[in-house]
N, C-alpha and C positions, 0 to 999 in steps of 0.2 A: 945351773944354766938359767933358770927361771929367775932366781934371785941376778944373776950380771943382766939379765933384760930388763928387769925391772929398774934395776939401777942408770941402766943407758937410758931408760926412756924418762927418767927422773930429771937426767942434768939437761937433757934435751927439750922438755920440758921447763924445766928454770931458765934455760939459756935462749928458746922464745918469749918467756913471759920476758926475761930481764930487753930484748930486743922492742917487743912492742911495749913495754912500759917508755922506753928510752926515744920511742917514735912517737907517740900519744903522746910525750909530753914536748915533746918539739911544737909537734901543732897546736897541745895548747897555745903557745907563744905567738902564732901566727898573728897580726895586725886585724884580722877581718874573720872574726867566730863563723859565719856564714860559711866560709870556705873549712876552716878548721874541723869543723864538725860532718859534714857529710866525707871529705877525707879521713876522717878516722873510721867513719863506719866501714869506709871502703875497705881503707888498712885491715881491718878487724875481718871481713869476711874473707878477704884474701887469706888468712890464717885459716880460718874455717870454710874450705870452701863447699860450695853450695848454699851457705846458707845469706838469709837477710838480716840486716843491725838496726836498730833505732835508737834512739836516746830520748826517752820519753821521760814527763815531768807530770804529775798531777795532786790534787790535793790529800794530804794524808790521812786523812776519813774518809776518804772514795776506795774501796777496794775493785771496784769494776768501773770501763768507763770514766768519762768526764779528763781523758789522758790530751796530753799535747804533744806533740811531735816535735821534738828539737832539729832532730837531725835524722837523716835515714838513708839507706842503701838496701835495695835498688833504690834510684828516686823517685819521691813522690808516692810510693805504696804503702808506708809505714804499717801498721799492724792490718793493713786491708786481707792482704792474702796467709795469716794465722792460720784461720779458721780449718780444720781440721790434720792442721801440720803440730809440730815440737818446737813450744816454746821456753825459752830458760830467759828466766828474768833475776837479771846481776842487780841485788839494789846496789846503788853511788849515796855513800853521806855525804849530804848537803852540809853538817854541822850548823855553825850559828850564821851560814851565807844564806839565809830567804829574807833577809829586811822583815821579820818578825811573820811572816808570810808561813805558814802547815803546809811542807811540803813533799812529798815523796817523790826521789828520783832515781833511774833505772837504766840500764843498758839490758835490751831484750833482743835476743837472737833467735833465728825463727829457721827452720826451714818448710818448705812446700807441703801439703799434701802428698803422701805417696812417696816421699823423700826418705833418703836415710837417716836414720838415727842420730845425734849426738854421741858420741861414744863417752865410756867413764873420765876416758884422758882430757878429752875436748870440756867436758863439762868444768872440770877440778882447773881447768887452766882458763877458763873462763871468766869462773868464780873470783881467780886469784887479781886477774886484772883490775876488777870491782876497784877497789881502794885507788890503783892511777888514774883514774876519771875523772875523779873530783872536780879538779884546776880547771880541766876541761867544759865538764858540764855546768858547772856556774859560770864561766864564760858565756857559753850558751843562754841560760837562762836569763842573764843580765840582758842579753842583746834582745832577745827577745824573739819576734814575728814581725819587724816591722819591714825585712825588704820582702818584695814580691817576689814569689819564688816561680821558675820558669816553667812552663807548661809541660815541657819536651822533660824526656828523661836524656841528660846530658849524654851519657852513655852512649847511648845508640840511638838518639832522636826518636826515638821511639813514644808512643803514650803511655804516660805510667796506669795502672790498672784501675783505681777511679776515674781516671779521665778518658780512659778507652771507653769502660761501661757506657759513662756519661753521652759522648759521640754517639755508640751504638744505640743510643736508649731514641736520640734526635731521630733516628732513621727508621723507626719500627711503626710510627703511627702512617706515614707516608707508605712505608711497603702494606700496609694492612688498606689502604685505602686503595691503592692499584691492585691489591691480593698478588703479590708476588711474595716468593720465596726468599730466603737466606740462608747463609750457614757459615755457623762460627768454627772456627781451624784451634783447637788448643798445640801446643808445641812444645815436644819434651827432650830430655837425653836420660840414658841408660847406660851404666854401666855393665860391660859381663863378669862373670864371674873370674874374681880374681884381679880385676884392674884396681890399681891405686888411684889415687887423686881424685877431682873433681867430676863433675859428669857432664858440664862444661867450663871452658875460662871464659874471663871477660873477652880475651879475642875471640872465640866460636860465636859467644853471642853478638859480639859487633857483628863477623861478617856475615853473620846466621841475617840479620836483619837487614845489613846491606842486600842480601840474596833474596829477601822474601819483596825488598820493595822491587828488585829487577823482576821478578817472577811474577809479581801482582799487579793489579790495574790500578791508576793514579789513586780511583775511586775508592780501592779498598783499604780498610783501616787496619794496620797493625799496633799492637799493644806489645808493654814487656810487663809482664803478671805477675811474673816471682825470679828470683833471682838465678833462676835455669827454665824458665817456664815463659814464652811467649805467646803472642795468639794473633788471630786473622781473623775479621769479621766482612763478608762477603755481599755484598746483593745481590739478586738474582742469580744465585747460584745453587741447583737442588744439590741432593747428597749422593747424585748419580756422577754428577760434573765436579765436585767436591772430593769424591773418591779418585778421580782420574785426577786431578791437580794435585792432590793429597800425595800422589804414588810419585808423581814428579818433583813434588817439595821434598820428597825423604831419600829420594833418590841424589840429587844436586846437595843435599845441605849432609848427608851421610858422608858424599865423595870427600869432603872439608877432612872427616874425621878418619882415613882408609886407616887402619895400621896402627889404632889408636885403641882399640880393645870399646870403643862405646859405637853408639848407634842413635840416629834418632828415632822417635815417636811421635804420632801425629792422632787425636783424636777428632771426631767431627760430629757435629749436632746442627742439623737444620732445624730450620723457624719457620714453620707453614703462617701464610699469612691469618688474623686472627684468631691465632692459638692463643692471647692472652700473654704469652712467657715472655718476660724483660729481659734485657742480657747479663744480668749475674745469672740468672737460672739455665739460660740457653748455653752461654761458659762452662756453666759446674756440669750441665752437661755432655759438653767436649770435654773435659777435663776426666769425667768418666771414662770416657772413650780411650783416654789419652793413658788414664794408667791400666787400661785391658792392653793397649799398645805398648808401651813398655816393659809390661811382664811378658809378652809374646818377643819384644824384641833381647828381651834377656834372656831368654828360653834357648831361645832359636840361634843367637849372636847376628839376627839381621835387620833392619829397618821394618817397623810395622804403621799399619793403618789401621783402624778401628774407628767405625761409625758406633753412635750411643742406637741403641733404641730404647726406647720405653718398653717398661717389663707389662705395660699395660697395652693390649693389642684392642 
């Protein structure tokens, strides 16, 4: 029995790789690299869901650092939101296409913090893709960086997660000088136990985001942070008035999911005014928040909230 499941998941296995090998090279072809490449990313996590894709290029004496971002999915976050997620990085032979140029290039898939795993199958079929790239990613590199790439994450018009920070970062010297309050909304899904698939689709997160701009005030900034992970960054809003919004965002963006075996999660971390803390650190601390909330909403199979606090009273 073990040996015909092993077999079934072999040809099924071959029979995606030989699909997206067969889609990847379409879009190589495509007239405009710019479009071709963040379309494949997307292709490619659509395969893996939950996770994010890049296509990254950098010098082949650099083992850290000094990377370039060709191409990426979600957009605009390229390796920002790694940092304590699973990352697998597929080299792409370049061969003798670098115009004499030392270069190493990569397709690196990432998922979240707090995320699941890669599984054995997902990795091996990963792997195998490597070699289709090729055609693709020297297209990319040849074109280069030279159009301007759009502020907005196409997706759901959303801020991609450096350009969220960035905003946030504008607004913090202002609220420290009125001494007002903030608080950052980190924004998860969960599956429960036993559910298949993803923990959300790209349609949850569109209208997950359509739903946070009707729920929030013009004023307040949403981001999309990882490729299941958005966020809310609020003014004047303590973590009293935060937790009562908090209760009604997971309430409204759960209903999306009734019958669907997931849930959301919602972390939250206020910013007393001159506390010093920037908004990466104010995020990683909703984001804390957000996987206490998660593990309660997979516990329980119901929508949770969780304020961070500091272990330091």
């Amino acid at each position: 029995m073990e040996a015909s499941d092993g077999a079934r998941d072999g040809r099924e296995n071959s029979e995606r790789l030989d699909r997206m090998a067969r889609m990847i090279e379409s879009l190589a072809g495509l007239p405009d690299p710019s479009t071709a490449g963040p379309a494949a990313c997307a292709l490619l996590a659509a395969e893996f869901p939950d996770s994010g894709m890049c296509f990254v290029v950098r010098p082949a004496a650099v083992q850290h650092g000094g990377e370039t971002i060709l191409a990426d999915y979600p957009y605009g976050i390229g390796l920002t939101d790694c940092n304590g997620g699973e990352i697998l990085t597929i080299p792409v032979d370049l061969e003798n296409a670098t115009a004499g140029r030392s270069l190493a290039a990569s397709l690196v898939a990432w998922r979240s913090r707090g995320d699941r795993r890669f599984t054995a199958s997902e990795t091996d079929l990963l792997t195998a893709i490597g070699p289709h790239l090729r055609r693709l990613v020297i297209r990319l590199l040849a074109a280069g960086a030279s159009k301007k790439r759009n502020a907005l994450d196409p997706e759901t018009g959303l801020w991609p997660l450096p350009s969220f920070l960035a905003q946030a970062d504008r607004r913090f010297d202002r609220l420290d000088i009125e001494e007002r309050v903030g608080t950052m909304f980190a924004i998860g899904w969960v599956r429960s136990s036993g559910t298949q698939g993803s923990e959300a689709s790209s349609a949850v997160i569109r209208e997950s985001a359509e739903t946070l701009r009707d729920m929030l005030r013009p004023s307040d900034l949403i981001g999309r942070i990882g490729p299941t992970r958005l966020a809310a960054w609020c003014d004047g809003v303590d973590h009293l008035v935060a937790a009562e919004r908090g209760d009604r965002i997971v309430a409204r963006l759960d209903a999306m999911l009734a019958g669907t075996g997931r849930h959301v999660a919602i972390g939250i971390a206020s910013r007393w005014s001159r506390s010093g803390d920037d908004p990466a650190a104010v995020l990683a601390n909703a984001r804390s928040g957000l996987e206490q909330a998660r593990l309660t909403a997979a516990t329980t199979g119901r929508p949770a909230v969780r304020i961070w606090q500091s272990e330091i009273s």
